[in-house]
C-alpha positions, 0 to 999 in steps of 0.5 A: 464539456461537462464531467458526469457526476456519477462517473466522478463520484466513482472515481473518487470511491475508487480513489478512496478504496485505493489509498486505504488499501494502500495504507493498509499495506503500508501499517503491514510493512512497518509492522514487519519491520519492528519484527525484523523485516525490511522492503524490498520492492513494492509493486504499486503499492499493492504488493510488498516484497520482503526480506528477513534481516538476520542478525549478524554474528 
């Protein structure tokens, strides 16, 4: 069977997008986390749960 070029050449593009908004995420999180921040949860990579770390007395 053979595999339409367009189709594969999407689901490359959306691949792509995918990864860089995953990266995009990722470079928040670290962020935050020099900050004072930790993960919580991520949610397909989309979506961070985040938490504040209060220092302890």
């Amino acid at each position: 069977m053979r595999r339409c070029p367009l189709r594969s050449a999407a689901d490359r593009f959306t691949r792509g997008t995918e990864n860089t908004m995953f990266d995009e995420v990722l470079s928040a999180v670290e962020f935050l986390e020099t900050r004072g921040w930790e993960l919580v949860n991520m949610d397909q990579g989309f979506v961070a749960c985040m938490r504040r770390v209060h220092p302890r007395p």
